[in-house]
N, C-alpha and C positions, 0 to 999 in steps of 0.2 A: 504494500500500500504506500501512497505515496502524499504525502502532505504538504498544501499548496505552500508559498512566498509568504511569509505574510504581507507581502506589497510592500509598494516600496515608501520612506520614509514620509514623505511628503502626503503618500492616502492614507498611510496607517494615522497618521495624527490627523491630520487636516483636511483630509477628503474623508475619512471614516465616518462622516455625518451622511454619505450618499447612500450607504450601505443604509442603517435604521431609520434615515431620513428623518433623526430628530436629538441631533445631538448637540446642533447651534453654531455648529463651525463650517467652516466655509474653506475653501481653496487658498492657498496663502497665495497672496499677491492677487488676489478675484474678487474677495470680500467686498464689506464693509462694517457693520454692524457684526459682530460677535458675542457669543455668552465672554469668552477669554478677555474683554473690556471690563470683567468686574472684577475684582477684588477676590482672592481666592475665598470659599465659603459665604461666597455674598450668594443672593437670588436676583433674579430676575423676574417683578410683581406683575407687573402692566404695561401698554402702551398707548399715547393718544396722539393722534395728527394735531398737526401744530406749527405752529408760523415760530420762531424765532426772529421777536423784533430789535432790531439793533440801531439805536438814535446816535448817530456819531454828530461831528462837524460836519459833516456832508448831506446829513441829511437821514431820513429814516430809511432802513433798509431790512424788509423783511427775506428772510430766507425758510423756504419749506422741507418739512420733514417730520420726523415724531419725534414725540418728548418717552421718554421710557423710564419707569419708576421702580426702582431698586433698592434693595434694602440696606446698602451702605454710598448710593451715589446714583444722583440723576443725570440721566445721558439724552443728549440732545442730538440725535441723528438727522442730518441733514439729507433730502432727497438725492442731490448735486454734491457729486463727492470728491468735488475741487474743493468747497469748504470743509472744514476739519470738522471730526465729531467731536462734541465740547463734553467732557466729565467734569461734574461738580462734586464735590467728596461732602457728604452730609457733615461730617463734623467739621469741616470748614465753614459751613454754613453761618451767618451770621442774623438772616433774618428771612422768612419764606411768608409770603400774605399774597393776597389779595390783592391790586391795588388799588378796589374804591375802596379798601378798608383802610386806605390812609388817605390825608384828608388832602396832604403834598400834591397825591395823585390823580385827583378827581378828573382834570381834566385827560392827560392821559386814560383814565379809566373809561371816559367818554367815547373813545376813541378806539379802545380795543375790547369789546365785553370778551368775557371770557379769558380776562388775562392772569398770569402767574407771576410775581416780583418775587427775584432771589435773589440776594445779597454775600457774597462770600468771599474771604478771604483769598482764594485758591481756586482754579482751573487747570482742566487738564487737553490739550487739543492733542487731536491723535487722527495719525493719518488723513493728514492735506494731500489732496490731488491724490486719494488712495495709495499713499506711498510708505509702507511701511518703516518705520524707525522709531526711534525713543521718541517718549510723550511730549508735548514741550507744554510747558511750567507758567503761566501766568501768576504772576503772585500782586497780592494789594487788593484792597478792597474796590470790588464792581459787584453793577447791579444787570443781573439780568430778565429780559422778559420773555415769557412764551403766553403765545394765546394759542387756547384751546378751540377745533374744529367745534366742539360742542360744549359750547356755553357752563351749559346745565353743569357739567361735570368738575366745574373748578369746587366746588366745595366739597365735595370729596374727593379728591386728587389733595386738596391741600391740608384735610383731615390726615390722610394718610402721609402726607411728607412729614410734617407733624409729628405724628406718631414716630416715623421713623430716624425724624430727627432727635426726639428723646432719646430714643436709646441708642444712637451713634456718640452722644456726647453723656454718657455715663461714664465714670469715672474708671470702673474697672472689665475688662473683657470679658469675664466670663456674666456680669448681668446684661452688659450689650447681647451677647449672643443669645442669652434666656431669654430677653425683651424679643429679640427676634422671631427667635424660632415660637415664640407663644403667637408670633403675630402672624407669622405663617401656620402656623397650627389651627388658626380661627377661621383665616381663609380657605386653607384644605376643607377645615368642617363646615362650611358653609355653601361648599359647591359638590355637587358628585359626577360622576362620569356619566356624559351624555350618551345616553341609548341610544338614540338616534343616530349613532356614529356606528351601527351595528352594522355590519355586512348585508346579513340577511335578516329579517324580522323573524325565525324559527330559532334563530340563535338560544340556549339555554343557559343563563349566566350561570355561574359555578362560585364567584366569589370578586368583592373588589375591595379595594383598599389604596390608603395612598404610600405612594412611595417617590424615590428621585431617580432620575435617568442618569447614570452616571458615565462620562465621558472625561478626556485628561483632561483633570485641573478646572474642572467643572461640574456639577449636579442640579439636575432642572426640576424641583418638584412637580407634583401631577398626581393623578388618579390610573390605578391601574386594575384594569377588566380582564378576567378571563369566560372565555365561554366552552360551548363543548366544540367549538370551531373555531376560537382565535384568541391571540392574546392581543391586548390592546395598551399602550400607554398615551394617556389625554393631559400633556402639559398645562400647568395650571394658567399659564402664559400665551397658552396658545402658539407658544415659537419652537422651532421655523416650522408649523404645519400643527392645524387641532390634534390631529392624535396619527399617534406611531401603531401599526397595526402589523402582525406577525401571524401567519396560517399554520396551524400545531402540526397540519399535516408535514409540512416542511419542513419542522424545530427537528432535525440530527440530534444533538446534545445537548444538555442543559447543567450548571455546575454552582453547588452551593459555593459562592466564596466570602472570603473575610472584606470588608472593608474598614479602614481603620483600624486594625485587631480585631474588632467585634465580627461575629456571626450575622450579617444582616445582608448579604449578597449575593444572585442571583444574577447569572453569565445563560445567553440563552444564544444555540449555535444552528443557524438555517444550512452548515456546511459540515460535511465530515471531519474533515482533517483539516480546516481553515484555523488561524491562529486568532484572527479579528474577529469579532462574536458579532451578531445582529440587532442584540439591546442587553443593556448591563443595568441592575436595575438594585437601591439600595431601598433597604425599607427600616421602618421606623422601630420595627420591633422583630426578633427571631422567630414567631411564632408564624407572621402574616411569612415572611419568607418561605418557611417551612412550608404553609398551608397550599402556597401557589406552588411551591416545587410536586407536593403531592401531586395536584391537578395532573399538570403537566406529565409527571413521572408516568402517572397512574395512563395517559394518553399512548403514549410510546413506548411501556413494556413491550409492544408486539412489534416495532419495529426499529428498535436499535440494541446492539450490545455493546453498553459500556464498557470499555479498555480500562485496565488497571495500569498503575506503574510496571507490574512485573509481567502482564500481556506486552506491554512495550519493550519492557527488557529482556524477554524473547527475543522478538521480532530481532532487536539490536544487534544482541548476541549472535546471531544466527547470519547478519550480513542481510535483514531483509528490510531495513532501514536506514538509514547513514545519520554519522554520527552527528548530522545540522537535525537531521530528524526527531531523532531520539533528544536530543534536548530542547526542540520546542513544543514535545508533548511531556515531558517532565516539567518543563516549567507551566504549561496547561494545567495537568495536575496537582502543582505546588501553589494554584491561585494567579500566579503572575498574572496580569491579563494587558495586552494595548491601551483597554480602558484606564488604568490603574498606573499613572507616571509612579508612583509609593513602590510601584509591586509591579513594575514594568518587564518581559524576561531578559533573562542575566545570561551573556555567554562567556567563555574566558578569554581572558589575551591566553594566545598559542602560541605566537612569534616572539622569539627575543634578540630576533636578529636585524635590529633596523638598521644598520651601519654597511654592510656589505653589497658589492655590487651585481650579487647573485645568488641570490635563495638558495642554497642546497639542503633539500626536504629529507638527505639519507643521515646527514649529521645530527645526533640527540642535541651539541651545543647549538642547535637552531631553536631550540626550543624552550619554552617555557616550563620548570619544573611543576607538575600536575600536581603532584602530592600534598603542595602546600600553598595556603592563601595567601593572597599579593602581600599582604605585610610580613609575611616570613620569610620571602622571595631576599632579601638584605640581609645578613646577619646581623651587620652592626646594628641599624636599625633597630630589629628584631631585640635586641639584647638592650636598647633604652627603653624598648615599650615594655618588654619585662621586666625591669628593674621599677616603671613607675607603677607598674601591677601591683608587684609585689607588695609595697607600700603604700596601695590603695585601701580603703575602707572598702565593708561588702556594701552594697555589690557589686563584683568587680566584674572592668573590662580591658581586655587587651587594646582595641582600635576604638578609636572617638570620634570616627566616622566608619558610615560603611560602605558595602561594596557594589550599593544599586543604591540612588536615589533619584528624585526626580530633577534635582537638579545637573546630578551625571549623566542622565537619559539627555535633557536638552542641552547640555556641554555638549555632546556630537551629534545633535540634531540641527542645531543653532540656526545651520543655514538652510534647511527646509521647515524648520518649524520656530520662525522668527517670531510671532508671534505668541506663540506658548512661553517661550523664554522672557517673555514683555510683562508678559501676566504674571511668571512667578516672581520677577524681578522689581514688581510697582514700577513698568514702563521703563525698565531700563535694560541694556545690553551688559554683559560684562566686560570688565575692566577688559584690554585690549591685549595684554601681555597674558591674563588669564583664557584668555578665547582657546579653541583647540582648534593649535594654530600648526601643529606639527604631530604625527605619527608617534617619532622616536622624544619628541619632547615628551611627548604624555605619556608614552611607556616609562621613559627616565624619572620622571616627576613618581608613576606609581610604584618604582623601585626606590626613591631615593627621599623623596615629601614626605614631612611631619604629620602630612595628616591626610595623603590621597593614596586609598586605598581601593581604589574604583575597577570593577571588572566593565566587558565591554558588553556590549546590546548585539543582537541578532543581526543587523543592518552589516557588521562588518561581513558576515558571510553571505551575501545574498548578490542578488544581479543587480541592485539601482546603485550606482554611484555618486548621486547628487548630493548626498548629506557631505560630500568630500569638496565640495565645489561652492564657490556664491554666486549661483546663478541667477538669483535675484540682485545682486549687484547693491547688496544690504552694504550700509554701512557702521562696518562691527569695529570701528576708533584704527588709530594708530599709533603701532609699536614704540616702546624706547627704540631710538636708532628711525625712529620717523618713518617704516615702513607700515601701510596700511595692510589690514587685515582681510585677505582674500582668500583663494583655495586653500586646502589643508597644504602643506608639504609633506610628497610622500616619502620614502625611504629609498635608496640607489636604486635596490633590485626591481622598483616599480615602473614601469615604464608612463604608466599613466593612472588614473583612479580607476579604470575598468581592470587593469592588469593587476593591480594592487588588490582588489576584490576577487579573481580569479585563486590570485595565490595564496589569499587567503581561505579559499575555500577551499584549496589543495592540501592546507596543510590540516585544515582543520579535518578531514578526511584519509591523513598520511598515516600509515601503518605506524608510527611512533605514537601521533594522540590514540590511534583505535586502543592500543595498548596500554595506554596510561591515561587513560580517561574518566575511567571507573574512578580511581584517585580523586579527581576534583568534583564528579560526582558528590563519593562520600563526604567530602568536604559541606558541598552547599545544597543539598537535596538527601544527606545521608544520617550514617549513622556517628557522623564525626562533626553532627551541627551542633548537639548539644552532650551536656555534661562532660564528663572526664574525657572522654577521648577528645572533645572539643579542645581542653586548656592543652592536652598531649600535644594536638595537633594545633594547638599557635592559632587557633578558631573562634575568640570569644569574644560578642561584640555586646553591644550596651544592652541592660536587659531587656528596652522599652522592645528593641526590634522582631522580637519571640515570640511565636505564638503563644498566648496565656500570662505573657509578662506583668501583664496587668489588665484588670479590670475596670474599665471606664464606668460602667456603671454603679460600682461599690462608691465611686467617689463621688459626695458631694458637696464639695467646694467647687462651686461654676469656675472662677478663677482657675482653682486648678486643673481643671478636667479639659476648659479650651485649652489649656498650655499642652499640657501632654498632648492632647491631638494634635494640636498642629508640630510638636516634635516627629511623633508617630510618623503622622504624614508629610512632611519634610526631611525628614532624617532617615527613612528608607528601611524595607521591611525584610527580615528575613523570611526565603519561604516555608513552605508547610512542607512539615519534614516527609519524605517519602519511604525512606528503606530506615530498619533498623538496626540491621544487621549489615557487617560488608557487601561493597557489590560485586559482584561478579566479574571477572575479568571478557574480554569478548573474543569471541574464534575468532584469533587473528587472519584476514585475509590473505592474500597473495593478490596484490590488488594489481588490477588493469592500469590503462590510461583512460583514466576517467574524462566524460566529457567534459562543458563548462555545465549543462542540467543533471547529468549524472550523480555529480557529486553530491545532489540533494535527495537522490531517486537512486539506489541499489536494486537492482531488480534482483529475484530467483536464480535466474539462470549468471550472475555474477558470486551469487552464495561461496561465500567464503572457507577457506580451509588452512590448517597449518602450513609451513613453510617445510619439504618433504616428505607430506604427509598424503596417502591418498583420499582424492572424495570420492564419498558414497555413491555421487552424482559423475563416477568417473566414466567414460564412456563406456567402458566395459562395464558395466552397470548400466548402460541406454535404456535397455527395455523394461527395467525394474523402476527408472524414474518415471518413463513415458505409463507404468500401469498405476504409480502412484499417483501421477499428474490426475486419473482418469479413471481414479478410484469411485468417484459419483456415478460410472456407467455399469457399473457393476450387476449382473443379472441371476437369480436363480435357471439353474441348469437339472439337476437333476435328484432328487432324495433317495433313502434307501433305510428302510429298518431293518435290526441287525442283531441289534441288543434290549435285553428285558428291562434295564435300568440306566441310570443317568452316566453318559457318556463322558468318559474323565481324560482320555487323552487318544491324540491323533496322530502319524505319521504317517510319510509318502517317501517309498524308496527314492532310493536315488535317479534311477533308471524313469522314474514312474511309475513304472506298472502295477506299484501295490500298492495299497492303502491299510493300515495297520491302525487299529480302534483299542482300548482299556474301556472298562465299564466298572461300574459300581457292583455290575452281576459277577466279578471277578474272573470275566473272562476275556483274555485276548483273543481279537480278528481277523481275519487277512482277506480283504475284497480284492478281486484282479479286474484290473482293466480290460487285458483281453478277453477274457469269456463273461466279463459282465457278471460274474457269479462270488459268490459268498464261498472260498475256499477252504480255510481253517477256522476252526475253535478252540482254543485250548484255555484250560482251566487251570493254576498255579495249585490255588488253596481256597479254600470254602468265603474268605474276605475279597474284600475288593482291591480292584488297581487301579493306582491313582496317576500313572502315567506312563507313557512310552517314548520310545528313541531307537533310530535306525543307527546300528553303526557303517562308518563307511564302508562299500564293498558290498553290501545289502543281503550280506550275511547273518548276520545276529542282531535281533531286536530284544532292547532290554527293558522290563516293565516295575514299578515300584508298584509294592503291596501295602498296604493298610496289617498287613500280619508282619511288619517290620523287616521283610526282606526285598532284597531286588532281585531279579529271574531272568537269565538270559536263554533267549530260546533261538536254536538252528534252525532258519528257515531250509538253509538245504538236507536236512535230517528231519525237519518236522517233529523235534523235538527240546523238551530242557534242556540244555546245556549246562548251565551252572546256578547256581546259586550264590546270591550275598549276605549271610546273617549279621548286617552292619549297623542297627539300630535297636533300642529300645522301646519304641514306640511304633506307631506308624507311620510308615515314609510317605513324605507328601509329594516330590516331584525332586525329579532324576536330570542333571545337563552332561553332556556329553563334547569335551572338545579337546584334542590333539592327546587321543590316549589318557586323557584325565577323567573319570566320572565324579559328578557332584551329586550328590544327596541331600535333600531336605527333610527333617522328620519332627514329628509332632513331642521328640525328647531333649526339643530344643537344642539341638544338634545340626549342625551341617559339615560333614565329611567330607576331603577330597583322597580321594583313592587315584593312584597308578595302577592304570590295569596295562597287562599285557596280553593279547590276545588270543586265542590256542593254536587259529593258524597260525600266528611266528611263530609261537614257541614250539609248535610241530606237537601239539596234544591233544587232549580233549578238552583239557579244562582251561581256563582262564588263570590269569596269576596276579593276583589281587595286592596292592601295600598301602598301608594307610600313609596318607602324608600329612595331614591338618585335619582338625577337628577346632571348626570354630563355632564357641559359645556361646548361646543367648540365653537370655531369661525366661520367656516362655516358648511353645512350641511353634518353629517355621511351618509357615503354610509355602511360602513359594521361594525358589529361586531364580536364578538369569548370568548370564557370565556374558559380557561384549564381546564383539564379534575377535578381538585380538586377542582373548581370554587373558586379559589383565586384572581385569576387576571381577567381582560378583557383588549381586545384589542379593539381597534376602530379606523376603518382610514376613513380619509376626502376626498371631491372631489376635494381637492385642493392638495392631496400629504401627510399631515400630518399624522402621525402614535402615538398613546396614550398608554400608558400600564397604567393599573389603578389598584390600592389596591382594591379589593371588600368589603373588611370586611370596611377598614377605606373611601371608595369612596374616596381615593387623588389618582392624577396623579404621579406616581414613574418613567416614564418617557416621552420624546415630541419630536419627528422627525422628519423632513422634509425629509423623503424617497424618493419620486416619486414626476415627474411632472407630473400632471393630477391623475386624480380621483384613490382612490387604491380601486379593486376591490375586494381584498379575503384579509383575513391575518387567522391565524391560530398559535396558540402555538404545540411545540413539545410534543410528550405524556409527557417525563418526567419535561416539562414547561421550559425547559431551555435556550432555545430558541424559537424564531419567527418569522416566515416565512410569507411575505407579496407581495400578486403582483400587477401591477397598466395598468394604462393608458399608458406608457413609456415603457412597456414590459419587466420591468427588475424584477429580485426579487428579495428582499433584505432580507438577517438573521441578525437579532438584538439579540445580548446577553440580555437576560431579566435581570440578576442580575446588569448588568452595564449602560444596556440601550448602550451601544456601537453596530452602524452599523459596522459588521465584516463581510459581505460579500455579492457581488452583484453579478446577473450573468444576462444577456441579451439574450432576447430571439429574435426571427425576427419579432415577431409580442405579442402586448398583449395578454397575459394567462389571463383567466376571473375568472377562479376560480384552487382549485388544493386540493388534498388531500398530506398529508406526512408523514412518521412513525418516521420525524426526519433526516434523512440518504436520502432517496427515495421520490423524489417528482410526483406525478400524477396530471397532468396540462391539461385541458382545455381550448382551444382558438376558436377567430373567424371564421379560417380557415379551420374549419372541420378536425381537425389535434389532439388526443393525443398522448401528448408528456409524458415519461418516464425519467425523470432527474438522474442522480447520483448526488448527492449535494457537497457528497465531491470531486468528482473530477472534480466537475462543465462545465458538458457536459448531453447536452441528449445522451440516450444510447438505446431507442425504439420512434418510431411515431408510431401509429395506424390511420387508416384515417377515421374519425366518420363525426361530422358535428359540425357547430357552436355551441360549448359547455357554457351553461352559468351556470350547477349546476352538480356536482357531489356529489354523497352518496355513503357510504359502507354501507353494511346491510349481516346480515347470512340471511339465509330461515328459515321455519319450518322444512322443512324437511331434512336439511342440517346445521347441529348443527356443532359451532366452533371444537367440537371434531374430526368433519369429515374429517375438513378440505378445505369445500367449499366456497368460499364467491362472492357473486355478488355485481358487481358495478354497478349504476345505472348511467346515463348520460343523460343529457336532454340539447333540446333546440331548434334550431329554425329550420321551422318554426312550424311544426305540432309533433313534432317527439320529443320520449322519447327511448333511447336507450338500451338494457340489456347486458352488456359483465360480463360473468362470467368463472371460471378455478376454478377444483380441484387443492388446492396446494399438493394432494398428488401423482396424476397422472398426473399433467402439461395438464392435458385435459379438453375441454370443456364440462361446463354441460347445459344440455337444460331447465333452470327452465321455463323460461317463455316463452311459444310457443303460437303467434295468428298473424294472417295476417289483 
């Protein structure tokens, strides 16, 4: 799967209002009027058309446009956007009336009904002749006028400036903002969401309530609708458009997120794998969030499945993602969101080699150490900030900034997103030597700076290069040394900012990050964000940035609750931890030459493998991929009862031509392919067998009993051959590889015997030596050895899952997987994984190298057994039901309806050689019945191998 761009710098912020079409922002350099002209945590109340009258020396001169009434500053948008729009800052204000309510202005008053007098210390004009730059500053006392298109409306217009001039000139912040939000709170409760705005009139409301629309460095309050056909948000402002409307059939995903620390936010996604969401929406309380997530959830159970971090880390591992991929749905999942400058996603510097004049991608010194965060990247450094640790009070931190904020986000957005930087700045650019004005300066600064600790944003790996450019011909001041501040400067090896973005997206995808990426992972999405491993790992930042750091609503001191917020949200958030454990290291590729889209997009057929090592997917394996590719076409061929009871184990000579069954009736079977006919029966001992195995040469098939013995029987004699009295209890299941046999038994035992066989040894009998006996606590139901016979697995009826060294017989690792018995487990061809399913119905994949559970998926009912090529799981249950799994995108994707499966086998024929392309599967189980489904993988069509009634 493949997950789009998130666009390029300039739409993700500034065109991202086209997408919900109601976010208030506009095109940088297209605008005029934006929410980004107020004050951060201001609103935006009302609007009235309006003359601006202006009595100079010259003569009166009215200019048209709207007057807009806001909770911390009235804004005078002019229609003609050669005149600047005028901001007035309420606490500048010095007098708001009427003016026949004085007596000065009667005549005036005459003259204009419906007028407004303001008097204010302070003005702000912003964007003359729509040109974006710093605000420019009138200071001294003026009076201004606006007359109102309708009359009527000045006495409440000026009620409310009133009102909200009170509480701008309250003494302390946090009762300003209580003033506020009470007075938005009255307005909320005094309007509801217009019905009439409904799609269709059959629509069923479900639930509304108000909430804010949250975009960067802005939130728009409003009413929000759901029905059983749309969600609706109806800004209380009516701006830009009455109401933002989303059709549920469409909503892909939906994602409870943090806003400000708190629980109150709600990401809703019209796209799959798009990064930029289609309305982000904040509500007043956890409960109304919760209530609409139900709605919505409750709509799309049946047609989406949710990804987890460790369905992604699959995916990753496996080469079926890249590494730009995998971290912009870890940061999905960690909250980041475009909406959210606080919580913007985080990528790493990867390069630390800005000085040379040619990238060499094979050199480790090209690169950035993964292991540790930018401020440990210094020693020295490193060794002052823990020194003032040390002797810090709790609660302590290492860095006193951190490594996302939103002012780092528009530090290298600056020159597409001029605008946003105005707003967070109160209308100013930064200093000009501060601007990010070089590559290797800003690397240097975050290796060497007191206090810039800052990782980089997604944009550097992507295809738009304009954040690297002033293409708007902004002017961002001039340098010491009198140079003005224009394109970034790139580093030698760059030839241009397109080539500079290639290389980096080269590297970011070089077989050194694939390999040490997991590292920075752990670091900022891991198990190395918080507590001890954190201070180990030189990780520890202020504790406001944590999730749970603090509770905003436990405090009630206003003063102090606005302070910490706007900390919070200016001082940048760590995200939601994802893994707790290590992560997983990723199959290292042997990577191609990647294209310039490539590098975002890993396909299948680039799937990744050690360095020497062969893949599964090796050509010599063609036909085994092509029947997995095509495992969905899968056909019932032909059945056959055989056996009186539940059918416990299957095999298929080598040659083909026989088919050999165990049963719980405790007897072994031999079906031939050629005469179609039920050849042998033979009975051990009066219990049952609980599995079978052809040795190579399709000589001896050897069966485990439940009477604690294993049983090799002569097929060219048609009889016993030997016997193993190797257990205490009953043997659960028998592997067989390179002259080794393994035993599983219910005496919580697993054997490995050397056997030698009677044809070499020129005898009759077999020659049996124990080599290991490995121990567990209660009785093994299953085993499994990788195809290289390195490892074995072994799980318990109690849940437990073992991975064991063969060569050295120690456990490398021990999991409590499953509650109840785990019935099948299985290594991937290339052993990299391990795939196990239980009593509990669910299956789990364990990274073998970490022994890390990275990913579960649940099925309705226990799977008893399952084959997989890794990617594609084929699962048998009690239900009479196979199921067809996709692993990575963890869903079934086919049922077949067979019958209670308790043993599957792959096997080629004789007369259908892997070259051909055919492969039958075999299925068996209860109560008399052995099943044959087979498909050509080159004609997707069924072949008749085995025909008998």
């Amino acid at each position: 799967m493949e997950m789009q761009h998130c666009g390029v710098p300039a739409s993700r912020l500034s065109n991202h209002g086209a997408r919900s079409s109601g976010d208030g922002m506009v095109a940088v350099g297209m605008g005029w009027f934006s929410l980004l002209l107020l004050n951060l945590e201001e609103y935006y109340f009302e609007q009235h058309t309006a003359n601006h009258i202006n009595k100079g020396c010259r003569g009166e001169r009215q200019i048209r446009g709207s007057l807009k009434i806001c909770s911390k500053s009235i804004i005078f948008e002019p229609d003609d956007n050669i005149h600047p729009i005028i901001k007035i800052p309420l606490r500048d204000c010095l007098n708001i009336e009427a003016p026949e309510d004085n007596e000065a202005n009667k005549h005036f008053a005459r003259e204009i009904p419906g007028g407004i007098s303001i008097t204010s210390n302070q003005v702000h004009l912003i964007k003359e002749r729509n040109i974006i730059a710093p605000y420019k500053t009138e200071r001294g006392k003026n009076e201004y006028f606006f007359q109102l298109d309708v009359a009527g409306k000045v006495e409440d217009v000026i009620q409310t400036l009133l009102q909200l001039y009170r509480a701008s000139h309250l003494d302390e912040l946090g009762d300003q903002a209580a003033m506020i939000t009470a007075i938005l709170q009255s307005r909320l409760a005094r309007t509801s969401f217009d019905k009439n705005r409904f799609q269709s009139i059959s629509e069923t409301l479900h639930m509304e309530c108000e909430a804010e629309m949250v975009t960067p460095l802005v939130t728009n309050p409003g009413h929000v609708c759901v029905t059983d056909a749309n969600l609706y948000f109806q800004p209380l402002n009516g701006y830009p458009k009455p109401v933002v409307q989303i059709t549920l059939y469409n909503v892909r995903r939906i994602y409870k997120r943090r806003h400000g620390l708190m629980p109150v936010g709600l990401e809703v996604f019209c796209t799959e794998n798009d990064l930029c969401s289609d309305i982000y929406l904040k509500f007043y309380n956890p409960q109304d969030r919760d209530e609409l997530y139900f709605y919505i959830a409750t709509y799309l159970e049946n047609h989406i499945a949710e990804h987890t971090a460790e369905s992604y880390m699959l995916q990753w591992q496996r080469g079926h993602i890249s590494n730009y991929q995998y971290l912009l749905h870890l940061n999905n999942l960690a909250d980041r969101s475009c909406n959210d400058l606080s919580q913007y996603p985080v990528f790493p510097w990867i390069i630390a080699d800005y000085s040379s004049s040619e990238l060499d991608l094979t050199k480790p010194e090209t690169f950035r150490d993964l292991s540790k965060p930018i401020g440990a990247l210094n020693k020295e450094r490193l060794e002052r900030l823990l020194t003032r640790y040390r002797e810090m009070p709790e609660p302590k931190f290492m860095y006193g900034s951190h490594y996302s904020s939103p002012g780092y986000v528009l530090f290298y957005l600056v020159r597409v997103a001029p605008e946003y930087m105005l707003c967070l700045q109160n209308g100013k650019f930064d200093h000009a030597d501060r601007t990010f004005n070089s590559i290797a300066e800003t690397w240097k600064n975050c290796l060497d700076g007191a206090t810039d600790f800052k990782e980089l944003i997604p944009e550097f790996y992507e295809n738009d290069s304009s954040f690297l450019v002033n293409g708007l011909k902004l002017d961002l001041g001039k340098r010491q040394g009198g140079k003005m501040v224009e394109d970034v400067e790139l580093p030698p090896w760059a030839s241009d900012p397109d080539d500079f973005l290639q290389k980096s997206q080269d590297a970011l995808e070089s077989q050194y990050v694939s390999e040490h990426l997991h590292e920075w992972i752990d670091l900022i999405f891991g198990y190395k964000q918080k507590g001890s491993e954190a201070i180990g790992a030189h990780n520890v930042f202020h504790p406001l940035t944590y999730e749970g750091g603090v509770d905003l609503n436990s405090i009630m001191d206003p003063n102090e609750k606005v302070a910490l917020l706007t900390q919070i949200l200016e001082f940048g958030q760590t995200p939601k931890q994802l893994f707790t454990v290590p992560h997983p290291h990723r199959i290292i590729p042997k990577f191609k030459s990647l294209s310039r889209t490539s590098s975002h997009s890993v396909s299948i057929t680039d799937s990744p493998v050690s360095p020497g090592e062969e893949s599964f997917e090796d050509l010599t394996e063609e036909s085994i991929t092509l029947a997995w590719n095509s495992i969905a076409k899968l056909k019932l061929d032909e059945q056959h009862k055989i056996h009186k009871e539940a059918i416990t184990g299957i095999a298929v000579s080598f040659n083909g031509s026989s088919v050999f069954t165990t049963s719980q009736d405790s007897t072994l079977k031999m079906f031939s392919k050629e005469t179609k006919t039920l050849q042998r029966s033979v009975s051990f001992s009066n219990m049952a067998l609980s599995s079978c195995l052809i040795l190579p040469g399709d000589t001896t098939v050897i069966c485990s009993s439940w009477d604690n013995h294993i049983y090799f029987y002569s097929i060219a004699f048609g009889r016993q051959q030997d016997v193993l009295m190797g257990h205490d209890d009953a043997v659960s299941k028998i592997c067989w590889h390179d002259d080794r046999l393994y035993s599983a038994s219910w005496d919580s035992t697993v054997k490995v015997w050397q056997c030698v066989p009677a044809e070499i040894l020129g005898t009759r009998r077999h020659s049996f030596e124990l080599l290991a006996e490995l121990e567990h606590d209660v009785s093994v139901n299953t085993i499994n050895t990788n195809a290289a016979n390195t490892l074995l697995v072994s799980g318990t009826k109690e849940g437990t899952i073992s991975i064991w060294d063969v060569t050295s017989t120690t456990v490398l690792h021990q999991l409590a997987c499953h509650s109840g018995t785990v019935y099948d487990a299985a290594f991937s061809p290339d052993s990299r994984h391990l795939l196990s399913t239980g009593e509990d119905g669910c299956f789990k994949v364990i990274d073998v190298q970490t022994g890390t559970l990275i990913s579960s998926l649940s099925s309705d009912q226990p799977q008893r057994c399952f084959k997989w090529d890794g990617n594609t799981v084929l699962s048998g249950g009690q239900s009479g039901e196979l199921l067809v799994w996709d692993l990575l995108e963890g869903k079934v994707i086919e049922k077949f309806k067979g019958h209670a499966v308790f043993r599957l086998e792959c096997a080629y024929m004789d007369d259908c050689s892997p070259l051909d392309g055919v492969l039958g599967l075999l299925v068996v189980g209860l109560p008399l019945i052995f099943k044959i489904w087979t498909y050509d993988t080159t004609t997707m069509k069924c072949c008749n191998i085995y025909v008998d009634e």
